[in-house]
MITI-791595 format. One record per residue (C-alpha): residue in three letters; z, x, y; residue number from 1. Coordinates in Angstrom, 1 decimal. Layout:
<recs>
REC_ALA_Z_X_Y_NUM
...
</recs>
This chain:
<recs>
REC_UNK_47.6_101.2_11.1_1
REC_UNK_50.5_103.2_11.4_2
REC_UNK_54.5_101.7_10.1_3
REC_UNK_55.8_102.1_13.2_4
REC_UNK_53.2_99.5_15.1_5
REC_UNK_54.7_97.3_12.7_6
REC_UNK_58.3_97.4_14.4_7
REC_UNK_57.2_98.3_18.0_8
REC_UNK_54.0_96.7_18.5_9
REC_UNK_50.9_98.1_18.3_10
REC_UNK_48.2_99.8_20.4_11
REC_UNK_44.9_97.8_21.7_12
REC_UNK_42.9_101.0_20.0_13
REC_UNK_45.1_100.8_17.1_14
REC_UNK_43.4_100.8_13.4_15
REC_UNK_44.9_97.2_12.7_16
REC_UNK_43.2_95.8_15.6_17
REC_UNK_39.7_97.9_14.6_18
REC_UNK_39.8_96.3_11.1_19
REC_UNK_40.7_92.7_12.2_20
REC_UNK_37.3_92.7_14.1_21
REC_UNK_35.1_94.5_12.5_22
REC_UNK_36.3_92.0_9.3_23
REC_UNK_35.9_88.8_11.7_24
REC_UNK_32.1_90.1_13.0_25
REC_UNK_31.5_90.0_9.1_26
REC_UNK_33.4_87.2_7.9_27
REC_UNK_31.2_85.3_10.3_28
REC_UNK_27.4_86.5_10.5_29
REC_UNK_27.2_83.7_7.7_30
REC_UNK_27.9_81.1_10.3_31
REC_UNK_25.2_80.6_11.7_32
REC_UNK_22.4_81.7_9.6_33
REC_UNK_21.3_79.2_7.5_34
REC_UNK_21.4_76.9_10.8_35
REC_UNK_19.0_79.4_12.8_36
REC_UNK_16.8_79.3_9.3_37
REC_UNK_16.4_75.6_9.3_38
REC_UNK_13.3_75.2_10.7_39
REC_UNK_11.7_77.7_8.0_40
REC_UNK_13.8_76.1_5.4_41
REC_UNK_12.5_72.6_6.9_42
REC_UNK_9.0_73.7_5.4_43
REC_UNK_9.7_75.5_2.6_44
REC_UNK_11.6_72.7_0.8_45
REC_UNK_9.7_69.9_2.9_46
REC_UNK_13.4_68.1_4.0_47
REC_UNK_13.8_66.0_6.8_48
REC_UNK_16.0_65.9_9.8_49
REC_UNK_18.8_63.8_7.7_50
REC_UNK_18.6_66.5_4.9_51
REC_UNK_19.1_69.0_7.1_52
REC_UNK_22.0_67.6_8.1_53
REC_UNK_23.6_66.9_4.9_54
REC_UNK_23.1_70.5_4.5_55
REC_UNK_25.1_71.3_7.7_56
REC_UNK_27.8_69.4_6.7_57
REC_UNK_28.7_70.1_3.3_58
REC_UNK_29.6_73.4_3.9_59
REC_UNK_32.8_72.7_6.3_60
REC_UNK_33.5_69.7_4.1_61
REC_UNK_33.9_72.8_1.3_62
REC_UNK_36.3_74.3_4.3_63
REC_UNK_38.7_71.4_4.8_64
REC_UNK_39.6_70.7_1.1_65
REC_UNK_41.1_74.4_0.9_66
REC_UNK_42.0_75.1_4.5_67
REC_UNK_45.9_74.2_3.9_68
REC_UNK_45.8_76.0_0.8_69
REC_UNK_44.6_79.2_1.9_70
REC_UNK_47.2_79.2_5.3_71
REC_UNK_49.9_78.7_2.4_72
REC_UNK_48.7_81.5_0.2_73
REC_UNK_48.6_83.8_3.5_74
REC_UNK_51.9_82.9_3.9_75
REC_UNK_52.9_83.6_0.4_76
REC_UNK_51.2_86.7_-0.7_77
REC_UNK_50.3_88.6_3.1_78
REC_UNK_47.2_89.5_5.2_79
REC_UNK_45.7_92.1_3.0_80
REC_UNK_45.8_90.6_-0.5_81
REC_UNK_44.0_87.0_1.4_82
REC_UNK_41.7_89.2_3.3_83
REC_UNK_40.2_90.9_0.6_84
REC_UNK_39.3_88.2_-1.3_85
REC_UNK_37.6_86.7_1.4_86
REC_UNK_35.4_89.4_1.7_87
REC_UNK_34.7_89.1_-1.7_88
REC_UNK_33.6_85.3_-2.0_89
REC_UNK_31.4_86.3_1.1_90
REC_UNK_30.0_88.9_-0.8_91
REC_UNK_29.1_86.5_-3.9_92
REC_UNK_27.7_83.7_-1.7_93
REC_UNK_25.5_85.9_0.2_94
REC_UNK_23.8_87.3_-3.0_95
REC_UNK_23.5_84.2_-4.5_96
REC_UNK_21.9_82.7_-0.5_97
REC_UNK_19.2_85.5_-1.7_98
REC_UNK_18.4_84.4_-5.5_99
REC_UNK_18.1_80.6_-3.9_100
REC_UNK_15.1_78.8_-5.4_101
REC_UNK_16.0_75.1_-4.2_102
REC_UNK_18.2_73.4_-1.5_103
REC_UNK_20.9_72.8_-3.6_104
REC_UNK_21.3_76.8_-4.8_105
REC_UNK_21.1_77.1_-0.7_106
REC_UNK_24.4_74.4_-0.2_107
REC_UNK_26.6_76.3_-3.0_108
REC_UNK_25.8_80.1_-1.3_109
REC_UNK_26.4_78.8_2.0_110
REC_UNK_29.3_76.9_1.1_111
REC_UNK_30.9_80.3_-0.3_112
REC_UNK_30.5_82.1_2.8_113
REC_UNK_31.8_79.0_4.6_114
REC_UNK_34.8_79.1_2.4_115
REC_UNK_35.0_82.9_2.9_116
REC_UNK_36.1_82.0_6.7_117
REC_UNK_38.4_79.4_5.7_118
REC_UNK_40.3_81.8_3.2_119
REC_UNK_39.7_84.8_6.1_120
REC_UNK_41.0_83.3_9.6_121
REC_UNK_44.9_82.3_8.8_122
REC_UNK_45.7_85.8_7.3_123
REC_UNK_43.7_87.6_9.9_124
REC_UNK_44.7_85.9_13.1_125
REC_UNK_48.3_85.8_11.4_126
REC_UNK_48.2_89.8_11.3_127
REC_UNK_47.1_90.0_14.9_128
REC_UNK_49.7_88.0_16.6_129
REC_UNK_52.6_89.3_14.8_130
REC_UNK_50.7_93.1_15.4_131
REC_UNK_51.1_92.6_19.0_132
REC_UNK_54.5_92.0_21.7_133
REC_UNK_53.7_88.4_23.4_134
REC_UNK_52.6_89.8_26.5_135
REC_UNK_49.7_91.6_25.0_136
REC_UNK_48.3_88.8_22.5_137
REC_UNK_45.9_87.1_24.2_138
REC_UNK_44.3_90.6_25.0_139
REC_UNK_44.3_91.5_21.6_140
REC_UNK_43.0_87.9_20.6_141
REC_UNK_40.1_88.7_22.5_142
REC_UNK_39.3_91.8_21.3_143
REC_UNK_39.8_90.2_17.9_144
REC_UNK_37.3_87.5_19.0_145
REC_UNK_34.8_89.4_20.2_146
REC_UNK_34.6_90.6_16.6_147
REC_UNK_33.6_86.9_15.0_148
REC_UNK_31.8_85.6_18.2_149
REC_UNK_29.6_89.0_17.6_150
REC_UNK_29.3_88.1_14.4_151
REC_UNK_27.8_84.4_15.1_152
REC_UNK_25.6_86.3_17.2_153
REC_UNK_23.8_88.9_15.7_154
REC_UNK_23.8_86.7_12.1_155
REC_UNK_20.4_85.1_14.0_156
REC_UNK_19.7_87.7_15.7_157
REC_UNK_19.4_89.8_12.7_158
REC_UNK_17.0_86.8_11.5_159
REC_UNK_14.7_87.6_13.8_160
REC_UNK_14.5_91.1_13.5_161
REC_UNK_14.5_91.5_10.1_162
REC_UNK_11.8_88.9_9.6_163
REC_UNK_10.1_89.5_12.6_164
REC_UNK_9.8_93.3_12.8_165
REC_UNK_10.8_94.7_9.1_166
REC_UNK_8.6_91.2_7.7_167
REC_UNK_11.8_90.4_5.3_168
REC_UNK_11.9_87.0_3.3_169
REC_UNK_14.9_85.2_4.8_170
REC_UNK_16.4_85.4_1.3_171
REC_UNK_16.6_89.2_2.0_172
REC_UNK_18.1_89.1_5.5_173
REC_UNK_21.4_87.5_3.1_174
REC_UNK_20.7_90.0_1.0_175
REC_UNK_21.4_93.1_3.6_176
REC_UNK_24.4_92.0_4.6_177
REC_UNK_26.2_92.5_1.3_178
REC_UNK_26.4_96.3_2.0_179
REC_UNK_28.0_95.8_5.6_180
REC_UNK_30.6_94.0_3.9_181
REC_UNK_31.1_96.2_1.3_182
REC_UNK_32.4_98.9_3.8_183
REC_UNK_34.4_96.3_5.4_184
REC_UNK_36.4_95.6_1.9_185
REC_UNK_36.7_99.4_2.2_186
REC_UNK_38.3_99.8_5.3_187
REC_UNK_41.0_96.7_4.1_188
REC_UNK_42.2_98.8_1.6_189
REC_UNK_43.2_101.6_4.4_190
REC_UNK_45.4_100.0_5.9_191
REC_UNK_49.1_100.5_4.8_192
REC_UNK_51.4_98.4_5.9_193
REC_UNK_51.3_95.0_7.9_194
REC_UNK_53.3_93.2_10.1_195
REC_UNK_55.7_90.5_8.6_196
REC_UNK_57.2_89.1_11.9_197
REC_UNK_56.9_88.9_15.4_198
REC_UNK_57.6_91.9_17.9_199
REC_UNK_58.9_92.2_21.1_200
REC_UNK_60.4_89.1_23.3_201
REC_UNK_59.8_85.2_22.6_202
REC_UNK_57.8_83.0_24.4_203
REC_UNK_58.9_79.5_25.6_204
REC_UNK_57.0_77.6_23.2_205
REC_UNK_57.9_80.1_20.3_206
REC_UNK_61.9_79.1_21.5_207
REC_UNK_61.0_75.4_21.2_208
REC_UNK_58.9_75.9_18.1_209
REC_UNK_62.1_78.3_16.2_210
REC_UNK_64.5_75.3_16.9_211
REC_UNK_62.8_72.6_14.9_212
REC_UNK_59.3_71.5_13.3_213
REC_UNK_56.2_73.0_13.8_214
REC_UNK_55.0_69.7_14.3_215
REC_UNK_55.4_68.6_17.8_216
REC_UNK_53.9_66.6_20.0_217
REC_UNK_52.2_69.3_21.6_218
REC_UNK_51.0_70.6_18.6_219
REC_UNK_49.7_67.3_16.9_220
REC_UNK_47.5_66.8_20.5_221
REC_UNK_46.2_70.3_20.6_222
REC_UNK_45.2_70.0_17.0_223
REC_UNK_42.9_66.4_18.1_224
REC_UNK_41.3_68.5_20.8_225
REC_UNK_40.7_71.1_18.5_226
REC_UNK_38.8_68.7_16.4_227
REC_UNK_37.1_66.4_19.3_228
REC_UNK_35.8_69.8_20.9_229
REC_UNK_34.5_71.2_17.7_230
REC_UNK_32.7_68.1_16.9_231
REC_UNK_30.7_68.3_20.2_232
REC_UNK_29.9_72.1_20.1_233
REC_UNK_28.9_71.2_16.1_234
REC_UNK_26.8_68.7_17.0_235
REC_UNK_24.8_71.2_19.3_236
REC_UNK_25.0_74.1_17.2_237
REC_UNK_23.8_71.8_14.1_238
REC_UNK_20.2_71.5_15.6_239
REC_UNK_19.6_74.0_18.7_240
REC_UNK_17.3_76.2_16.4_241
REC_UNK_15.2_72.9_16.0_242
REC_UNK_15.0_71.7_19.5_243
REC_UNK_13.7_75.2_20.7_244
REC_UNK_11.3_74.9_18.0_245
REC_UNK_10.3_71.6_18.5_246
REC_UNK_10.8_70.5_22.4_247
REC_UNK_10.7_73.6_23.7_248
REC_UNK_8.0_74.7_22.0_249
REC_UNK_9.2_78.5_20.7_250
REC_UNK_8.5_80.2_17.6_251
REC_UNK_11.2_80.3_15.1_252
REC_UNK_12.4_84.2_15.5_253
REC_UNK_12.3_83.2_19.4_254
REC_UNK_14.6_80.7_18.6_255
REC_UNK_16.9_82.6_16.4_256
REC_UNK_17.4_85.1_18.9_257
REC_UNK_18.1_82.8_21.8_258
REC_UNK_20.2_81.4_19.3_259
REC_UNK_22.2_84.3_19.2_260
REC_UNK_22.3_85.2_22.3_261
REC_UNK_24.6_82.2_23.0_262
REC_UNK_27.2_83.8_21.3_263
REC_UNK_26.3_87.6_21.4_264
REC_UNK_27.4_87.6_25.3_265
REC_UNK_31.0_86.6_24.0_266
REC_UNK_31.4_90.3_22.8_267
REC_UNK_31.8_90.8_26.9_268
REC_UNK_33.6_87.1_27.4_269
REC_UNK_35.7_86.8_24.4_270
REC_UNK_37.9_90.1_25.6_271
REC_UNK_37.1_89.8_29.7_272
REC_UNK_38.8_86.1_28.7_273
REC_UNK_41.8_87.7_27.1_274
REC_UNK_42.8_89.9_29.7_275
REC_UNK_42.1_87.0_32.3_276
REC_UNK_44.4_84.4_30.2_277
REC_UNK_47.1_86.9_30.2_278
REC_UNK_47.0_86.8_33.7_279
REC_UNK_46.6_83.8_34.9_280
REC_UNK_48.3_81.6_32.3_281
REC_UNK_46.5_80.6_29.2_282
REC_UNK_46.0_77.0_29.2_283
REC_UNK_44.8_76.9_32.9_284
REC_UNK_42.3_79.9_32.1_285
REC_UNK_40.9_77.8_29.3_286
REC_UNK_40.7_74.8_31.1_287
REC_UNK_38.6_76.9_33.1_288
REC_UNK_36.4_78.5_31.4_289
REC_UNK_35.4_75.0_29.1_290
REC_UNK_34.7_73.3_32.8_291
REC_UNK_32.5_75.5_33.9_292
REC_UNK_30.5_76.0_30.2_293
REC_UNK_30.2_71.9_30.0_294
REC_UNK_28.9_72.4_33.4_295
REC_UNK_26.0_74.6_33.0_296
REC_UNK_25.4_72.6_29.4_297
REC_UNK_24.8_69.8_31.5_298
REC_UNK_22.6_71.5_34.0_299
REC_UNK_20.6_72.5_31.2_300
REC_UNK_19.7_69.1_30.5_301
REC_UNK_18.8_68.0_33.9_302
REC_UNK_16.2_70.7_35.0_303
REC_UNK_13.3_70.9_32.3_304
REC_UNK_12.1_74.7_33.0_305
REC_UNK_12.2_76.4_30.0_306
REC_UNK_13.8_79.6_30.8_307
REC_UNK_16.6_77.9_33.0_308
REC_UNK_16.8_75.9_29.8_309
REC_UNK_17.9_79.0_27.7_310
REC_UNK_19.4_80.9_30.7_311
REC_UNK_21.8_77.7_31.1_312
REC_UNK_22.7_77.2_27.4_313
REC_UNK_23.3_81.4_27.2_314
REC_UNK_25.8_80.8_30.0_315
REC_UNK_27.0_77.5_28.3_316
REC_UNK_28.1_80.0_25.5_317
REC_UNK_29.2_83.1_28.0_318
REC_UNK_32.0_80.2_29.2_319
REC_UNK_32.7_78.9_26.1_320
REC_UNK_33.7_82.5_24.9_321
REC_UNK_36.0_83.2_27.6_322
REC_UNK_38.6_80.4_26.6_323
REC_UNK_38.6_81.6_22.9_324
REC_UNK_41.5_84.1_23.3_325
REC_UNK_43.6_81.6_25.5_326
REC_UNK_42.4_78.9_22.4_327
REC_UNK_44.0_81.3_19.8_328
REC_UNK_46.7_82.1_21.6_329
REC_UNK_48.3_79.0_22.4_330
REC_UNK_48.2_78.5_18.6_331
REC_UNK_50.2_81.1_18.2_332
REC_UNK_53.0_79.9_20.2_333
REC_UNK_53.4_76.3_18.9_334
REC_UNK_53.4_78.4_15.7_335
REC_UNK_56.6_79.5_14.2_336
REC_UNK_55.6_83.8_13.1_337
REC_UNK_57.6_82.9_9.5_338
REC_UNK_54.7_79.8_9.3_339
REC_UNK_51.6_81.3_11.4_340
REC_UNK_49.6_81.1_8.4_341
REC_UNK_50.2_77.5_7.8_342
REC_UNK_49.4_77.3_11.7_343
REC_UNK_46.1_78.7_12.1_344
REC_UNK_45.0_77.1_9.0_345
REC_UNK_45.7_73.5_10.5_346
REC_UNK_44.2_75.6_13.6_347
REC_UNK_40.9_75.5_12.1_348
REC_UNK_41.0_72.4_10.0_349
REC_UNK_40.2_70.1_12.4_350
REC_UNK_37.2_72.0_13.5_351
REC_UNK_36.2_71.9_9.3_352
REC_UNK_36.7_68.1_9.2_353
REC_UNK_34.7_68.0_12.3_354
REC_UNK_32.0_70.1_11.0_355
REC_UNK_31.1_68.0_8.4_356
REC_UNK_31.3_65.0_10.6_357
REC_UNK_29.4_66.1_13.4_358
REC_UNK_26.0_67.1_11.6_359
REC_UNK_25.8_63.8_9.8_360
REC_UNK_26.6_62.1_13.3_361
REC_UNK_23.7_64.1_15.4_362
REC_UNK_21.0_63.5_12.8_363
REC_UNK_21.6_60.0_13.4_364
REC_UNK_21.6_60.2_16.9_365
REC_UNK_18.8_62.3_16.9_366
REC_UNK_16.9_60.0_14.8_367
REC_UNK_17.5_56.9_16.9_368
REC_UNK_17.5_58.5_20.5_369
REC_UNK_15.4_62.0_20.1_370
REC_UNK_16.7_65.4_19.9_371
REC_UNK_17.7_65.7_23.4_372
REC_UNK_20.5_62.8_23.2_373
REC_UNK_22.4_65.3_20.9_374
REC_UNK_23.6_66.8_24.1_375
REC_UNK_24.1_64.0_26.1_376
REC_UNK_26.7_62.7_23.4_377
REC_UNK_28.2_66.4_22.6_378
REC_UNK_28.6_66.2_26.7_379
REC_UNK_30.9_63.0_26.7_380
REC_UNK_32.8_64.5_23.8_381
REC_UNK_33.4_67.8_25.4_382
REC_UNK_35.1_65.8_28.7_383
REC_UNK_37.2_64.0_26.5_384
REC_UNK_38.3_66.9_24.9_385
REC_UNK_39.4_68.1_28.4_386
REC_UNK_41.3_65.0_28.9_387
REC_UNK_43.6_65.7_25.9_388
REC_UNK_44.2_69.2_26.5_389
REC_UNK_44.9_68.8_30.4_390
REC_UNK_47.3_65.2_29.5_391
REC_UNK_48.7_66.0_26.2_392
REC_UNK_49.4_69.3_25.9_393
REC_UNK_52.5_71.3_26.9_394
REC_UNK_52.8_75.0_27.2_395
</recs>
């Protein structure tokens, strides 16, 4: 990144932007892994559904202990120095994911690459929205996105592959991904300056945020649908490997590659969605885009066919994608730039606290009512997520 996109605003191709997602693809291939490997991890250490669940949910517990702490230290000591040491706790979790000999060796790697994320996202979406003028954020936000919704995606993908064509253990599909983030350390330490405020013209929610407390209404309601929305889409993602595997009847790499697929179309979706949110206003686009993805969720459950089944749920994610720049970047303007860190770290706490919630809440559900009233319920939370963001929320 050259100094002078600093004080102008930077290019869409620039070397800042490059970085930022090529660091957010591998900040989170971790996300998702241990999820898509639950079934084989199911066997191997003979735990039940409830287990499994604990599993899920310690790791964002991890995540919203030090999620206010990390958006302070961005804050404090700047994009790089934060960025580089999440790379590095991702690094040591996923060689210790590939040394693990029981489930609780499993909950402390995954945990560290959990935490990775938390220390990752506030510096990193922090650079990008003070890297770009306001009319070009939510392009670059999806550009930046398509980076981590990649990453989500080819984390099980990469299960199936590896283990599937190149007959890895699963211990050694963490294992290969400590060299792709060793070159992503590398690049970090290229770039030479970074951005320390905002470019180019204010927005009107970046006027009313300048002029008082972060903390407005607005922001306190699009934190709680933050959190309500992540809880459903947890709940799903928690134990979507196991209902392939057992309802559906696929194999396990079958399922960890539909798995992936979900997300793996949001390389197209996650910038498509930017470009569209610039245009046509960013809460209306994701209002939107989360309509018609709840939509084809719950057409999924209504027609049994298998391959409308996956077809639906990979659309379910295609939709859910295109919001995520407009999600980002209405952050960013109920964020003041001198506090952004602080922002996108209460940004993604909700989601954390969620995370840890949600598992726990499915494998009860699922153990009462069967696997397939996971969705039902994650449906009723997603429409009262759109309640809140449609009612309470002012941009």
């Amino acid at each position: 990144m050259k100094p002078k996109d600093v004080q102008n605003g930077a290019s869409l191709l620039s070397y800042g932007l490059f970085v930022m997602t090529l660091t957010h693809m591998l900040t989170h291939v971790f996300q998702r892994i241990h999820l898509a490997l639950f079934p084989i991890i199911r066997s191997e250490f003979n735990l039940s559904i409830h287990q499994l669940g604990v599993i899920a949910a310690i790791p964002p517990l991890c995540q919203t202990f030090l999620s206010i702490p990390m958006g302070l230290l961005s804050d404090r000591f700047g994009s790089k120095k934060m960025i580089i040491i999440s790379i590095v706790v991702a690094i040591i979790g996923s060689f210790i994911a590939s040394q693990t000999i029981d489930p609780l060796m499993l909950i402390i790697a995954v945990s560290l690459v959990y935490i990775n994320t938390t220390i990752y996202h506030p510096p990193s979406y922090s650079f990008t929205t003070r890297l770009f003028r306001p009319g070009d954020r939510a392009k670059a936000l999806g550009i930046h996105g398509a980076g981590g919704t990649f990453g989500m995606a080819i984390g099980p993908i990469s299960i199936g592959i590896l283990m599937g064509i190149f007959a890895f253990s699963w211990r050694q599909v963490y294992l290969f991904w400590v060299f792709p983030l060793i070159l992503g350390l590398l690049s970090i330490f290229l770039i030479h300056a970074e951005p320390k405020g905002d470019v180019g013209e204010t927005t009107r929610m970046e006027k009313v945020t300048s002029g008082g407390s972060m903390f407005t209404t607005s922001f306190i309601l699009f934190l709680i649908f933050v959190g309500v929305r992540t809880m459903g889409g947890q709940m799903i993602d928690s134990f979507i490997p196991i209902y392939l595997v057992d309802s559906k009847g696929l194999s396990e790499a079958l399922s960890s590659l539909i798995y992936g697929s979900s997300t793996v179309v949001g390389l197209i979706a996650s910038p498509i969605g930017g470009f569209l949110a610039a245009r046509f206003g960013e809460k209306r686009w994701l209002m939107l885009s989360l309509s018609l993805a709840y939509v084809s969720l719950g057409l999924a459950l209504i027609i049994p066919d298998v391959i409308v089944f996956v077809s639906l749920y990979i659309a379910y994610g295609f939709f859910n994608t295109l919001g995520m720049a407009s999600n980002s970047s209405i952050m960013a303007g109920l964020s003041p730039s001198r506090r952004r860190g602080l922002g996108y770290a209460l940004f993604f706490l909700p989601g954390s606290i969620m995370g840890a919630v949600a598992p726990i809440i499915a494998a009860q559900v699922a153990g009462a009512f069967g696997l397939t009233s996971i969705f039902t319920f994650a449906l009723a939370i997603f429409v009262a997520s759109l309640a809140i963001l449609k009612i309470g929320v002012k941009v």
